[in-house]
N, C-alpha and C positions, 0 to 999 in steps of 0.2 A: 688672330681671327676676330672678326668685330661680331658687336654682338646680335646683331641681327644674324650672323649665319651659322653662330652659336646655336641661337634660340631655334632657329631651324633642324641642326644635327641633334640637339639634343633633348627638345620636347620640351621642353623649360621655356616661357613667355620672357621676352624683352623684359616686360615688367619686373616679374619675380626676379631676375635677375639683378634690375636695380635695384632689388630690397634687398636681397644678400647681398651687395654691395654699401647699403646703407648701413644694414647690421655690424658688419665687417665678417661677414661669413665669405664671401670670396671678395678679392681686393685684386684685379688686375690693374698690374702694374707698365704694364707693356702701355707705349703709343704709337702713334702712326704719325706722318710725317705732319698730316692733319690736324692732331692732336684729338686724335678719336682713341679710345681706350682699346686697348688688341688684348683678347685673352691669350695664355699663350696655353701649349700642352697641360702645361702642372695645370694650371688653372680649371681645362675643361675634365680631366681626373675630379678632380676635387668636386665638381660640380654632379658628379655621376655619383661619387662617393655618398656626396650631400642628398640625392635624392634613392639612394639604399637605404639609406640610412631612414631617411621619412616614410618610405614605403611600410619601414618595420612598425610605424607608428612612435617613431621619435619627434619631440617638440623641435621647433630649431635650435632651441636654446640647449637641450640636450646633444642635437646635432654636433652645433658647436665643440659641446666639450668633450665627448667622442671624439674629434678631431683633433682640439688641441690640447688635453689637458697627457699628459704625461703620467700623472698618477692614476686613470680612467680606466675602472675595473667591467669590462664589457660581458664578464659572466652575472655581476651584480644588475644590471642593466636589463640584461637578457631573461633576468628570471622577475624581476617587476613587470617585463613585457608580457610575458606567459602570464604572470597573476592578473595582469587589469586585462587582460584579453578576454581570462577563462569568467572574468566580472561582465565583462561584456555580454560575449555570448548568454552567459546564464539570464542575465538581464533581457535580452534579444527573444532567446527561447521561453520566456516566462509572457511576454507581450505576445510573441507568435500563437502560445497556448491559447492566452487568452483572446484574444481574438477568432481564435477557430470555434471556441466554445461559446460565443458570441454570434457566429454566424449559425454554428450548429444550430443554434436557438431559435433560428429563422425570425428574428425581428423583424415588426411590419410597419417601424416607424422611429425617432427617436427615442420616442417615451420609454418603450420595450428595451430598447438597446441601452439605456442610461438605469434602467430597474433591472437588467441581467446584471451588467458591471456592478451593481451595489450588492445583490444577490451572491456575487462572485468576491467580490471583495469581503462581503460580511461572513464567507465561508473559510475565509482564510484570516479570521480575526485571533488574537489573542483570549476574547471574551468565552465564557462556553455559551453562555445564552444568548448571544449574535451568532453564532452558530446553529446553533439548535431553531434561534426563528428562522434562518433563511433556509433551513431546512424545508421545514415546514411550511412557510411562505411559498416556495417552491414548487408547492403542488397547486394551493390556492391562486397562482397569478401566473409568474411567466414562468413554465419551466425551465428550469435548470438541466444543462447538457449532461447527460448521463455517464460520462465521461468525469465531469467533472466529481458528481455525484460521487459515484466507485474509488476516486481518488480521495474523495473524501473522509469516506465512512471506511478504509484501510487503513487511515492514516490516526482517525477519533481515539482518543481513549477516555474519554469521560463518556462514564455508560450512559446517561441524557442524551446527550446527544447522535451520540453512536445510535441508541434507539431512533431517536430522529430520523437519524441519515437511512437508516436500513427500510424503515418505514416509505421513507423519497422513493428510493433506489429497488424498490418492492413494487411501486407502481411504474417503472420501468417495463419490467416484464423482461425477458427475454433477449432485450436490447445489452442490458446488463453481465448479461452471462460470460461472456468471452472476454471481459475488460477481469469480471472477478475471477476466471477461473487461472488468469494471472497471474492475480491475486495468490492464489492456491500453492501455487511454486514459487513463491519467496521466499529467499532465505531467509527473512525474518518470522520468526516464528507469533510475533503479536500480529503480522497481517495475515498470514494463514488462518487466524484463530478467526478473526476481523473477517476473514474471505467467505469461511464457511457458514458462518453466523447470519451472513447476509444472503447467502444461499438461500440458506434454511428457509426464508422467509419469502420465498418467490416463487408463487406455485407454478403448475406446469412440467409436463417432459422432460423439459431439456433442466433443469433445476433438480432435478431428481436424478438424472444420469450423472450429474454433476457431485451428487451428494454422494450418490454409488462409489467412482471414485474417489472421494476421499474417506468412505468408509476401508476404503483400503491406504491410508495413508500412513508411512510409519508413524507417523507425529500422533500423540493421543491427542491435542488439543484439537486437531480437525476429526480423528475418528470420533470422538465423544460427542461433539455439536451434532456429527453428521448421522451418527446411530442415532441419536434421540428425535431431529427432526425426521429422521426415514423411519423408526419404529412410530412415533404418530401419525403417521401415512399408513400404518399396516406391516410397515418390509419386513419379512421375515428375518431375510440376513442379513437383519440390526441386531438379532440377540445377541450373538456371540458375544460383540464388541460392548454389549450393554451387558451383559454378564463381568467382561474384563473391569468395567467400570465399577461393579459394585466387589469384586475382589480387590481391586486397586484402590476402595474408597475414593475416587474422583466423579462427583456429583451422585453416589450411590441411590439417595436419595431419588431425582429425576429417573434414573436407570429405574428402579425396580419400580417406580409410579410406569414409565412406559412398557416394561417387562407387563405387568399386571393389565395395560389394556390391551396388549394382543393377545394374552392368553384367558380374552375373554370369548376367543373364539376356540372352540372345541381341541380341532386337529392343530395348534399350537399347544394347548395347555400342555398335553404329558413330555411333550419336548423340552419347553423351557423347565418344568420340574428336574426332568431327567440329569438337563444339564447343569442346573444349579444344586443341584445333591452330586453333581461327579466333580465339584469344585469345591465340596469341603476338607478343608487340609487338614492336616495332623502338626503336632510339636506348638514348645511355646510363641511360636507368633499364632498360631493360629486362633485363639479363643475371638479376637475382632475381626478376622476375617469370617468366621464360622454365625457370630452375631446377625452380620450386616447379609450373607446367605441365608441365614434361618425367619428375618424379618421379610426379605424378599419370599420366599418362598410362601409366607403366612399369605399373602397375597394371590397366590397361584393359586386355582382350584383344579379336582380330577384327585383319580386318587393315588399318583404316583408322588403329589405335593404331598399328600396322606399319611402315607407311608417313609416317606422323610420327613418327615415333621414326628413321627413315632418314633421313629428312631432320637432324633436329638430331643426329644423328652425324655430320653436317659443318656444325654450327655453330661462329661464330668464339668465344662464350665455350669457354673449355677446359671447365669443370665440366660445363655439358650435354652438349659432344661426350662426355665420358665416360663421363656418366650413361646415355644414348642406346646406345652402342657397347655399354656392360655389360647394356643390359634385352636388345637385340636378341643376344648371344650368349645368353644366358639361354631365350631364346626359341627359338635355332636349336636349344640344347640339347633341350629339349620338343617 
């Protein structure tokens, strides 16, 4: 077969043909009475072979030795192929992102389009304070796609910055929500913490039903964020969980400051008393649990706080009797 009716059967250019014949990747050895080169059967194999093989994204030169070498381990081959692919792609989908968040941005000229990419680029620096400015920068000039934003401040763990982002990501509004509440259900437990944190700080509806939610999450790291930002909103059923907090010792301190401003309303106060006097334990672990309940309660007013706080002025650890003894003169004072 000459090779022009080759290059017709087989999709392969005359040309490219005489290159793999240059290379010596096929070598027809057949002629024609002519003295025109005939490929024969092996030949147009070989040439079908040659382009599976490049399909896979083989060099020629790999081609080749695929072909000819004898010693040519094609599972070694096979798994460099899958590596530079999955390099590709990732590469591919890193441009695709960025770009979307590029257009998200709706730029209305170069200028804007070349200050989002540096925007974009300085949020994914090594530095913390190229960070934290483009944070910032962010609100003051073009902003930043909120997407990218959220991606951001899940990912931050220098508390600077992470401040920064969530401050960004705050003047979002609502936009934000669905990307963090994502967030929310990650297996990783630093972006759940990351997810609720940035909640917390996003008024509105929908950012408080959000919070609702993981006030019920088994994870303390989001129910703790999520009680104290929804106990300074008022929500009642934040105490419980800010109760657990101050017997758990995890931020006890925050807990029983947010305990004390909702039980600056009336028909809360004998509740939260009630229940932080039916959480004082017994045995020796208990004297620092009993401590950090007796100080929270010094806080509470009404007189069910009253009457527990008398009571642990005659408890055996010494620190509570004295803690107890000093709120209630404090009190007789007032």
């Amino acid at each position: 077969m000459l090779i022009g009716e080759v290059a017709r059967r087989s999709g392969v250019s005359a040309r490219m043909l005489r290159h793999y014949e240059s290379i010596g990747l096929v070598r027809p050895t057949e002629r024609t009475g002519s003295g025109y080169r005939e490929y024969s059967g092996e030949d147009i194999r070989r040439i079908f072979h040659i382009e599976s093989l490049r399909s896979l994204g083989l060099s020629l030169r790999e081609v080749a030795r695929a072909l000819d070498d004898p010693g040519f381990e094609a599972t070694v081959l096979v798994d460099d192929l899958i590596r530079t692919t999955q390099e590709r792609i990732a590469a591919e989908t890193e441009l695709l992102t960025r770009l979307r968040r590029i257009g998200a941005a709706e730029p209305t000229g170069w200028e804007e389009v070349l200050h989002t990419v540096a925007l974009l680029h300085a949020l994914g620096s090594e530095s913390p304070g190229r960070r934290q400015r483009a944070a910032l920068a962010s609100a003051d000039t073009t902003p930043l796609p909120v997407e990218a934003l959220v991606e951001a401040v899940l990912g931050e763990s220098d508390p600077n910055v992470a401040g920064a982002l969530r401050w960004a990501v705050a003047r979002s509004g609502d936009d934000a929500l669905e990307l963090l509440a994502r967030g929310l259900a990650s297996p990783v437990a630093e972006v759940r913490e990351r997810a609720v944190r940035t909640i917390a700080e996003i008024p509105g509806e929908g950012a408080t039903a959000l919070l609702r939610t993981a006030l019920r999450s088994p994870d303390g790291g989001v129910r703790g964020p999520a009680a104290l930002a929804l106990g300074a909103q008022g929500a009642a059923d934040a105490v419980p969980v800010l109760i657990d907090m101050i017997v758990e010792g995890t931020n006890d301190v925050e807990a029983a400051d947010t305990l004390s401003a909702l039980a600056s309303r009336p028909a809360l106060a004998d509740r939260i008393a009630g229940r932080l006097a039916a959480r004082l334990p017994h045995g020796p672990a208990a004297p620092p649990v009993r401590r950090r309940l007796t100080q929270a309660l010094a806080e509470i007013p009404g007189s069910t706080a009253t009457r527990a706080l008398t009571d642990l002025a005659r408890d055996e650890d010494r620190a509570v009797a004295l803690t107890a003894a000093y709120v209630l003169t404090l009190r007789d004072a007032r």
